[in-house]
C-alpha positions in Angstrom: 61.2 67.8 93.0 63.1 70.5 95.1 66.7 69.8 96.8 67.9 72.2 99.2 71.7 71.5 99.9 73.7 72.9 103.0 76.8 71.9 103.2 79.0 73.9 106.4 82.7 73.6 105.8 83.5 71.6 103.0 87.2 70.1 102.3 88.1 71.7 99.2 87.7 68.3 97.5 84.3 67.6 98.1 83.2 71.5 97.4 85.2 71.1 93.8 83.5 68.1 92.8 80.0 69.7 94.2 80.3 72.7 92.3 81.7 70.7 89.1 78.0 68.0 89.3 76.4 71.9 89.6 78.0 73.5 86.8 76.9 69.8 84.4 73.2 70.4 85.6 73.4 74.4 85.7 70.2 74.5 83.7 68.1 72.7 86.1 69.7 74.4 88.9 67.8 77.1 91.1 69.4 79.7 93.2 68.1 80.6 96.3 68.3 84.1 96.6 65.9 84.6 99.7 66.9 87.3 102.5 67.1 84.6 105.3 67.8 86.2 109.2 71.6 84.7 108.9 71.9 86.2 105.8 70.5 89.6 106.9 72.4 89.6 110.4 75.6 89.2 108.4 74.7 91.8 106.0 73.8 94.2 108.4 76.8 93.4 110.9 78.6 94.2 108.0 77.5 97.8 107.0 79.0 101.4 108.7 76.8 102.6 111.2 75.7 105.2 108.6 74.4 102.7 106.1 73.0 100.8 108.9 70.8 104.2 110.1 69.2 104.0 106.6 68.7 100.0 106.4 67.2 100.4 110.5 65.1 103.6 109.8 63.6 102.1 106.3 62.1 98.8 108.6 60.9 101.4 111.7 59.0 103.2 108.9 57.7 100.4 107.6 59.7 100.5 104.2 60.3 103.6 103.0 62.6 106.4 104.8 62.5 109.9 103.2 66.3 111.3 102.9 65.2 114.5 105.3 65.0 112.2 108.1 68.7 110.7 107.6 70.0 114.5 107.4 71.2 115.2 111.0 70.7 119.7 109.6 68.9 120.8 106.6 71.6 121.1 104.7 73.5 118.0 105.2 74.7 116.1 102.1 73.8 112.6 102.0 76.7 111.4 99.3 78.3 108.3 100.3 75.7 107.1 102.6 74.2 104.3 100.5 77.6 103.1 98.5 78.3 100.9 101.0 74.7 99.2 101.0 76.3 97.7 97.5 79.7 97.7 98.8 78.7 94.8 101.5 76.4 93.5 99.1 79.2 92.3 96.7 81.6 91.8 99.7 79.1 89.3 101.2 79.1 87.5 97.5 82.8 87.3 97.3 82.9 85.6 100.8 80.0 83.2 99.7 78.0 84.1 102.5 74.8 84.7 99.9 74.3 84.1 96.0 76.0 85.7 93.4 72.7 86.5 92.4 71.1 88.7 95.2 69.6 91.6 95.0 70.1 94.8 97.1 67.6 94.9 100.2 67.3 98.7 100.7 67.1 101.2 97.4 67.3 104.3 96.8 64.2 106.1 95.4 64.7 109.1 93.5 64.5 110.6 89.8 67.4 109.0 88.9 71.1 111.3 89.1 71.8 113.4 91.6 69.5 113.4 95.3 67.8 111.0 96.6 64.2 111.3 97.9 64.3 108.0 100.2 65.4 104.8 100.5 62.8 101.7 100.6 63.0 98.0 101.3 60.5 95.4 100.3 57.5 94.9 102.5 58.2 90.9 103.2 62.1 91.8 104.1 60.7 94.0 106.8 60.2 91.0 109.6 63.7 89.6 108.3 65.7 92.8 108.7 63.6 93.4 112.1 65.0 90.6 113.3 68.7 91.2 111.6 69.2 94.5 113.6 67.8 93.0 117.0 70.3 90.5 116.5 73.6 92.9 115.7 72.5 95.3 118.6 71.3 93.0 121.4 
């Protein structure tokens, strides 16, 4: 059997008891984690318009953007570019607009330390963030 719960707005007394009958059955309890389009839109409303370049340009490409095409020269750095892609990330968990346990929708790819070669997102958020960013820049 699968519950799906949305509650919008709940007095503080009704959200303490809710999360205390949670916390008792926290074993059979499953998180939904999914990229949804609210959940997306607010993630990418959130993000500077540099972190948003990299989260737009990874879904035009079709999921992976290689760093050369963020640099605006050659020889442009691209440090601090991506920090706030987890910056929002944990930001959007403290404001419980997603799960504690999401995971990052945009990566970067690279040997490890140091430069980046790209940044990718997952193949099935591509229609999700698509619709995300048509939403923020309409």
């Amino acid at each position: 059997m699968r519950i799906t719960v949305t509650v919008d707005d709940p007095t503080p007394e009704f959200q303490s008891k809710l999360l205390a009958l949670l916390a008792e059955h926290a074993q059979d309890v499953e998180t939904d984690t999914t990229w949804t389009e609210e959940r997306a839109t607010h993630y990418y409303r959130m993000l500077p318009q540099r972190a948003r370049r990299i989260v737009k340009e990874a879904v035009q490409r079709g999921g992976m953007v290689p760093a050369d095409a963020l640099r605006d020269n050659p020889d442009d750095s691209l440090r601090g570019h991506s920090a706030p892609l987890s910056r929002i990330l944990q930001r959007g968990k403290m404001l419980k607009r997603w799960p504690e346990a999401m995971k990052q929708p945009v990566t970067g790819v690279g040997p490890g330390f140091g430069k980046v070669e790209g940044y990718e997102i997952a193949a099935d958020l591509i229609p999700v963030f698509k619709t995300a960013i048509r939403n923020v820049e309409k």
